[in-house]
SEPA-753526 format. One record per residue (C-alpha): residue in three letters; y, z, x negated. Coordinates in steps of 0.5 Angstrom, whole numbers, padded with zeros to 4 digits, always signed. Example, Ala and Ser with C-alpha at 12.3 -4.5 7.8 and 13.67 -1.06 7.14 Angstrom:
% SEPA-753526
Ala-0009+0016-0025Ser-0002+0014-0027
END
This chain:
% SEPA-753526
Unk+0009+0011-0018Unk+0003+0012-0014Unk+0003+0008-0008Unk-0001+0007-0002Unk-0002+0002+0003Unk-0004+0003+0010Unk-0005-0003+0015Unk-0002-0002+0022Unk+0002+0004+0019Unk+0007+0004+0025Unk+0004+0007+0030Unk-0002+0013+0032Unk-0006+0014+0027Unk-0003+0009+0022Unk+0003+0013+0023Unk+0001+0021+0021Unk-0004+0017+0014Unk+0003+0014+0013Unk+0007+0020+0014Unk+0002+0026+0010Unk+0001+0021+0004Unk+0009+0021+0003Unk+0008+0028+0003Unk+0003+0028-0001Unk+0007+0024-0006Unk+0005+0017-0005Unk+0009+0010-0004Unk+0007+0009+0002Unk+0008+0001+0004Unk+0008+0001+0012Unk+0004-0005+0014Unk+0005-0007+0021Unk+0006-0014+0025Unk+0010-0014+0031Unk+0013-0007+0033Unk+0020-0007+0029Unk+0023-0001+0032Unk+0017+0003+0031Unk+0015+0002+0023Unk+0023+0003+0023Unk+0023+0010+0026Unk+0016+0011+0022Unk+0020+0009+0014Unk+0025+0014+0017Unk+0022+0020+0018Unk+0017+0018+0012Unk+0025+0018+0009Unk+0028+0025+0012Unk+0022+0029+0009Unk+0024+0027+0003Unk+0019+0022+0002Unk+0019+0014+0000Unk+0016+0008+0003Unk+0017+0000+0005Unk+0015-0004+0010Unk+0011-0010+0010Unk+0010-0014+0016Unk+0004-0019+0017Unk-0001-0020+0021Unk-0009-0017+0017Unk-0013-0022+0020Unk-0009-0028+0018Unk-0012-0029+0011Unk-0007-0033+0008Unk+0000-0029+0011Unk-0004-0023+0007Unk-0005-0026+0002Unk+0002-0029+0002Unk+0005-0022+0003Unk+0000-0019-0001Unk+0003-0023-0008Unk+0010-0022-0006Unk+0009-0015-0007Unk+0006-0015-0013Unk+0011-0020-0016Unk+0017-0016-0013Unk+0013-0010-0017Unk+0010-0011-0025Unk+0006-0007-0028Unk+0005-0002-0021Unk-0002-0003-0016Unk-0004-0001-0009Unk-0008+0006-0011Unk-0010+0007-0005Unk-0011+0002+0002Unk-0013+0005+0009Unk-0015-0001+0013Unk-0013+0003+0020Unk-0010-0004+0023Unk-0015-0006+0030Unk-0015-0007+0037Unk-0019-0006+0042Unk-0020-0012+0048Unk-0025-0009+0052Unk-0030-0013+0058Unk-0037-0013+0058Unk-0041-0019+0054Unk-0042-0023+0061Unk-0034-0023+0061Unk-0032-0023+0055Unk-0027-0029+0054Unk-0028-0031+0046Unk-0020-0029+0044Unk-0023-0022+0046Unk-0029-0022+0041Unk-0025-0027+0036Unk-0019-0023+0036Unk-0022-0016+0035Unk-0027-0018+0030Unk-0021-0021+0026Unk-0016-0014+0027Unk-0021-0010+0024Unk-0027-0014+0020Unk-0024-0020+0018Unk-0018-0016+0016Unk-0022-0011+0012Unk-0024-0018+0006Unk-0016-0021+0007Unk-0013-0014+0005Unk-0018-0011+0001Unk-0020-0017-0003Unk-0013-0019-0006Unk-0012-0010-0008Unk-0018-0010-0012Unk-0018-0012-0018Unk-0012-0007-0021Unk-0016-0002-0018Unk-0022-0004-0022Unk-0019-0006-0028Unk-0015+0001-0028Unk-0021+0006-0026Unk-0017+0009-0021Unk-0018+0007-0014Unk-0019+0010-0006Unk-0021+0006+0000Unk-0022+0008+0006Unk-0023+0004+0012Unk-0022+0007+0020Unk-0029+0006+0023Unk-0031+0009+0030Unk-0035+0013+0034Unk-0037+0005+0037Unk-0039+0003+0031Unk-0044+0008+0030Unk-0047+0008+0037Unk-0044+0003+0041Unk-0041+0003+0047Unk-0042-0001+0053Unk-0035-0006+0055Unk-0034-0005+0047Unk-0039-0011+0045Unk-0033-0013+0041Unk-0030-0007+0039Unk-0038-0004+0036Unk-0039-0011+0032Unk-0032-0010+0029Unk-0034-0003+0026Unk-0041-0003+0025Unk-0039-0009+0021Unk-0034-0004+0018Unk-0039+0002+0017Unk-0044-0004+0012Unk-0039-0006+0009Unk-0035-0001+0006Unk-0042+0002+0004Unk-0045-0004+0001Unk-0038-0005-0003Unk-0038+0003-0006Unk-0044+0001-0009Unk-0040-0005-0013Unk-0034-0001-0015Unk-0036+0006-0016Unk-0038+0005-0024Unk-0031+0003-0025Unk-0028+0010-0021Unk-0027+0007-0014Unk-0030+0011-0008Unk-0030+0007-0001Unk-0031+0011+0005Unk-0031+0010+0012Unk-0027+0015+0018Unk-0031+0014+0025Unk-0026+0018+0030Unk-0028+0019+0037Unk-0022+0020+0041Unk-0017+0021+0039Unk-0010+0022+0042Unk-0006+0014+0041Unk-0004+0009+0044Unk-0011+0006+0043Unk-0013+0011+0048Unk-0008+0010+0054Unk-0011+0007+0060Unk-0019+0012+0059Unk-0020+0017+0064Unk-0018+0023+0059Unk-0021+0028+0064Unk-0027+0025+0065Unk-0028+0024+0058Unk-0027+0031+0055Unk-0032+0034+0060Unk-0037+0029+0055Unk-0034+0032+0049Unk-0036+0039+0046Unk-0030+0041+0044Unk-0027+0039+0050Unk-0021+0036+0048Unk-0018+0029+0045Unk-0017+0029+0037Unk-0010+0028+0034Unk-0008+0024+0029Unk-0006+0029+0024Unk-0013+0032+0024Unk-0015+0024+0023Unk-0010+0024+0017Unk-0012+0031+0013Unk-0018+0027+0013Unk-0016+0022+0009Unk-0011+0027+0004Unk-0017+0030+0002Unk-0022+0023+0000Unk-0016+0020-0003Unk-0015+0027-0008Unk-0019+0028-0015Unk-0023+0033-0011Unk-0026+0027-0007Unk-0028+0022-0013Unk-0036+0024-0013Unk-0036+0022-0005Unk-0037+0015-0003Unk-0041+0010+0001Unk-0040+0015+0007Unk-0039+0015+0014Unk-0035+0021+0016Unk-0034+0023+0024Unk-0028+0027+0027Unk-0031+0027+0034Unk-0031+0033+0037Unk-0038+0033+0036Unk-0039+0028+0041Unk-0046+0024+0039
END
């Protein structure tokens, strides 16, 4: 069985990897922490495509609650291991620096890049040890060029962005690539609240994107086809720079 992990799988993004995943024939394990109702609602549409799946609750950027939850599985499953791990789970807490609240830089910081050692850490050996493996972490178009009022969020993501290029070039002798996705905007609860109007005027192709285009994405890194790209950082921003 050729399993998948995705962390914040429940919902927007997280939800359409998890759902073309399944498709593909992956044992998707949806990882989520809080919202019971929508990582329930996404195991069963993964389930009524004829896919398979489990969920996996707890918290990315507590170490020991990963770790934890992470073990627990591995013992519940002998001789199977994570192939691939989409480190999508991040929040945005959005102030400018000179009102930045210290829970706002630490939580963010912790959701995605703390997050990205707490879970991938843990999964990497078997992928190591068995020459097969596919990370793919969930940058942003903030880690790229930043943008201001995201100080917090552009830290986390282009701290992101490094780390997924340092660790391609451990791991990429033992058949294990590690790409980063920077979405602009694109359509999820992460976007609620901007001005989309306005937005669109600043994009080229003068539309937000969708999750699903987010997803196809992350089909063909994890394919054969994809084995001899790695290290790199790839937009789907609509052209915005």
């Amino acid at each position: 069985m050729k399993t998948a992990l995705v962390t914040g799988g429940s919902r927007g993004i997280g939800k359409a990897i998890c759902l073309r995943l399944a498709s593909m024939g992956y044992h998707v394990i949806v990882n989520y922490v809080s919202n019971d109702a929508a990582a329930e609602a996404t195991l069963a549409e993964i389930c009524s495509a004829g896919g398979s799946g489990e969920l996996l609750k707890f918290n990315v950027a507590d170490r020991e609650e990963a770790l934890k939850c992470l073990a627990g599985w591995q013992e519940a499953h002998p001789g199977e291991y994570v192939e691939v791990l989409v480190n999508n789970a991040g929040i945005r807490k959005d102030n400018l620096l000179l009102w930045l609240e210290g829970d706002e830089w630490y939580n963010v910081i912790g959701a995605s890049l703390n997050a990205f050692y707490n879970v991938t850490r843990p999964l990497l050996q078997p992928m190591v040890l068995k020459k097969k493996g596919r990370i793919i972490n969930m940058a942003s178009l903030s880690g790229l060029k930043g943008l201001p009022g995201q100080t917090n969020y552009s830290a986390a993501k282009g701290g992101l962005i490094s780390a997924t290029k340092a660790l391609a070039q451990e791991v990429a002798a033992r058949k294990v690539t590690v790409n980063a996705i920077a979405p602009g905007f694109i359509s999820t609860d992460m976007t609620t609240g901007l001005d989309e109007e306005a937005l669109k005027k600043e994009i080229p192709a003068k539309r937000f994107g969708k999750p699903e285009e987010v997803a196809a994405l992350v089909a063909f890194l994890v394919g054969d086809e994809a084995s001899y790209i790695t290290g790199q950082v790839i937009s789907i921003n609509g052209g915005l720079y």
